[in-house]
Residue frames as qw, qx, qy, qz and C-alpha x, y, z in Angstrom:
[[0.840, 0.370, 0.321, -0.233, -13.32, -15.09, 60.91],
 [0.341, -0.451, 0.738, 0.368, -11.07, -17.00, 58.75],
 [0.777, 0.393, 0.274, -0.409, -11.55, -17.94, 55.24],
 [0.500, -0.295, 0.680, 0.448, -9.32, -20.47, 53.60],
 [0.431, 0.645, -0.430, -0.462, -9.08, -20.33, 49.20],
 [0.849, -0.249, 0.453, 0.111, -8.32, -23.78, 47.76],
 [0.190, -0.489, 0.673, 0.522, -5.19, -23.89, 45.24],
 [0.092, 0.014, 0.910, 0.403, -6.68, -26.08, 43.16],
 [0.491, 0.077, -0.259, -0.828, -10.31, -25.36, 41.02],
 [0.551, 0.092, 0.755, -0.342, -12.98, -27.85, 42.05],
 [0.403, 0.116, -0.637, -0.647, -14.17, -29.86, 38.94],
 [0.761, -0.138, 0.063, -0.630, -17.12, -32.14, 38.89],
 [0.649, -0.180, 0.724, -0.149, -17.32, -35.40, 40.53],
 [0.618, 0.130, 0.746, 0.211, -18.84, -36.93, 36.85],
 [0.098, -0.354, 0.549, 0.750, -16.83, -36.48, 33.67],
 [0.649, 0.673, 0.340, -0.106, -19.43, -36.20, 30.40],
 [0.433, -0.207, 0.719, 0.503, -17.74, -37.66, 27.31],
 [0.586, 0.692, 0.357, -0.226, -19.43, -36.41, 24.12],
 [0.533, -0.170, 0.558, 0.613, -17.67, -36.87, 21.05],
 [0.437, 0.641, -0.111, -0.621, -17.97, -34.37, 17.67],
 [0.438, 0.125, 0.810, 0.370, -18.37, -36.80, 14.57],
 [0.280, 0.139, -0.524, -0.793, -20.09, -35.94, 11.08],
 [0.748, 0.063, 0.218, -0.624, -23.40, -37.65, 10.86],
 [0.816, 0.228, -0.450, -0.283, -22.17, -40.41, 8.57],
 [0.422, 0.400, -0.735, 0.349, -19.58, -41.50, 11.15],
 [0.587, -0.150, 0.520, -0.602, -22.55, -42.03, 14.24],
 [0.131, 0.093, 0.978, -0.135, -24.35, -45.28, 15.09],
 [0.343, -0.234, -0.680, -0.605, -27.80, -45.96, 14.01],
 [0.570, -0.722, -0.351, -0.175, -30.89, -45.23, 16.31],
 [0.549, -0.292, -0.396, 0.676, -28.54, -43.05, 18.09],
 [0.074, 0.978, 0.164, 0.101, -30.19, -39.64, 19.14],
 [0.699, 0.129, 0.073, 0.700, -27.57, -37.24, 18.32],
 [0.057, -0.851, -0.166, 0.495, -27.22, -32.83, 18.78],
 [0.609, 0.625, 0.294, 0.389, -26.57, -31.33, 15.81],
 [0.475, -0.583, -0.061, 0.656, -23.33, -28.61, 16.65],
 [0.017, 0.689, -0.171, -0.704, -22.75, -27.31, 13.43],
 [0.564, 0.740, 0.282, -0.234, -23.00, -26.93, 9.38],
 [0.217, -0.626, 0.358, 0.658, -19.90, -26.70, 7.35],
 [0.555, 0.426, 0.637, 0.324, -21.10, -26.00, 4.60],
 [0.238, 0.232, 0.240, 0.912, -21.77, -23.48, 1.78],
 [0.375, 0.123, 0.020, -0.919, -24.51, -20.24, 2.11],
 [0.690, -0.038, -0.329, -0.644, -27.14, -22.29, -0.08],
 [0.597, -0.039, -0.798, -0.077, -26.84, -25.56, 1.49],
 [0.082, -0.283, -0.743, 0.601, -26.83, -24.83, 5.24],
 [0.415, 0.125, 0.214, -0.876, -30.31, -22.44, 4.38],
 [0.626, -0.017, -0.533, -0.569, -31.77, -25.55, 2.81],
 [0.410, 0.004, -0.822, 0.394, -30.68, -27.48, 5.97],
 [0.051, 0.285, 0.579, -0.762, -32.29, -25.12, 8.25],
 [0.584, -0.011, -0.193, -0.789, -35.67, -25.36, 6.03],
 [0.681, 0.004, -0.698, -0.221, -35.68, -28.71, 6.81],
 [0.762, -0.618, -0.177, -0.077, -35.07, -28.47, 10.64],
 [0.889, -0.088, -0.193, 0.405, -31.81, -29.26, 10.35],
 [0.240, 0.710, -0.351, 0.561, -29.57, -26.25, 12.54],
 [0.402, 0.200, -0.694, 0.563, -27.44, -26.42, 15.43],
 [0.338, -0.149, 0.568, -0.736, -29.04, -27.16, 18.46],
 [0.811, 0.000, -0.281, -0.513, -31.66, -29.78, 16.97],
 [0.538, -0.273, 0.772, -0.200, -31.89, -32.85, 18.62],
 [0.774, 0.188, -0.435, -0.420, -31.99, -35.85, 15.28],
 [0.739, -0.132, 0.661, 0.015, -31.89, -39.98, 15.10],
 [0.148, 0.484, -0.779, -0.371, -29.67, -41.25, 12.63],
 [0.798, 0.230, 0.145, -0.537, -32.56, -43.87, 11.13],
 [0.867, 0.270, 0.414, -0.064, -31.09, -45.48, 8.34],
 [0.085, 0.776, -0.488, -0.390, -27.93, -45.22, 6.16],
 [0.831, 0.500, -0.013, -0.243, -27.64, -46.85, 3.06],
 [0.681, -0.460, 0.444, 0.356, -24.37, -48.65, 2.08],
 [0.497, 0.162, 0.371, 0.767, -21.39, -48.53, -0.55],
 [0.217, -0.080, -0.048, 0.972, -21.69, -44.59, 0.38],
 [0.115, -0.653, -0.644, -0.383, -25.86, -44.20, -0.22],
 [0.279, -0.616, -0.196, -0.710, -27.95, -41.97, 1.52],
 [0.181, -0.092, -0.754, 0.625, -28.45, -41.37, 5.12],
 [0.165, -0.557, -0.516, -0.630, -31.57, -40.97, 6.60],
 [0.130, -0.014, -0.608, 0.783, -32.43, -38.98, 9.83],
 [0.201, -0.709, -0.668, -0.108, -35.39, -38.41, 11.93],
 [0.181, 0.116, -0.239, 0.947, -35.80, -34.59, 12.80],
 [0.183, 0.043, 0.313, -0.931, -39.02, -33.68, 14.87],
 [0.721, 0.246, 0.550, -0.344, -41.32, -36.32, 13.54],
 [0.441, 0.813, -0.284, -0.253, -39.88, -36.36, 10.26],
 [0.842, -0.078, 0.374, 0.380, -38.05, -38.33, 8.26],
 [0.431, 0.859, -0.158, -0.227, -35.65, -36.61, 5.63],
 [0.898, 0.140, 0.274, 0.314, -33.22, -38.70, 3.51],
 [0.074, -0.895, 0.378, 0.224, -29.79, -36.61, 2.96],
 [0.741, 0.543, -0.331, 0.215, -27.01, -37.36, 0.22],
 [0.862, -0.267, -0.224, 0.367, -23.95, -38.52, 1.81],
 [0.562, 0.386, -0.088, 0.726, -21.99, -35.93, 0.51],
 [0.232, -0.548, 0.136, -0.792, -23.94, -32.81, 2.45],
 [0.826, -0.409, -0.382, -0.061, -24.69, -35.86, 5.38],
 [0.812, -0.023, -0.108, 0.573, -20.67, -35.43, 5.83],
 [0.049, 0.542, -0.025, 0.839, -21.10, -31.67, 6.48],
 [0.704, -0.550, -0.222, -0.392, -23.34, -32.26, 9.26],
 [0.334, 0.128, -0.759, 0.545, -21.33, -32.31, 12.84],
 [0.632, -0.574, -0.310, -0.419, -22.78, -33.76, 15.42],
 [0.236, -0.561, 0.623, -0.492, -22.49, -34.24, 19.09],
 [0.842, -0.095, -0.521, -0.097, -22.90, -37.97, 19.73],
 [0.572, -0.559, 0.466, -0.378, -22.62, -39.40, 23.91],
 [0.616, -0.390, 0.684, -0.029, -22.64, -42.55, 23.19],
 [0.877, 0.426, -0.176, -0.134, -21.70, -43.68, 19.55]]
């Protein structure tokens, strides 16, 4: 019995493109994973009273211009997020 090795590591047939972006930098009504939090101690435990930690699936609702608010849907929820801690927020985004 013979058992042949191929040289070369088999990779999957179809390639998944998911790009990391901050939350302000996604498309609108685009459902998005939430990857991580760079933020400070108090801000990411107010995030994650609100829903908002890594692994959450949001939808990037409604973002305000000349640098306003952003609003996301998290789990039926709306919750309306300064830009500044919006721009802490990395997400995982497929197709923005």
């Amino acid at each position: 019995m013979t058992v042949r090795y191929n040289d070369k590591p088999q990779t999957p047939h179809h390639k998944t493109s998911s790009l990391l972006k901050c939350l302000t930098e996604c498309s609108k009504n685009k459902d998005v994973e939430i990857v991580s939090v760079n933020a400070g101690r108090g801000a990411k435990h107010r995030l994650a009273n609100l829903g908002l930690v890594p692994g959450t699936k949001i939808t990037k609702t409604r973002s305000a211009v000349f640098n306003g608010p952003v609003e996301v849907s998290v789990k039926g929820s709306k919750i309306v997020l300064g830009r500044g801690l919006a721009a802490k927020v990395i997400v995982k985004c497929d197709q923005c």
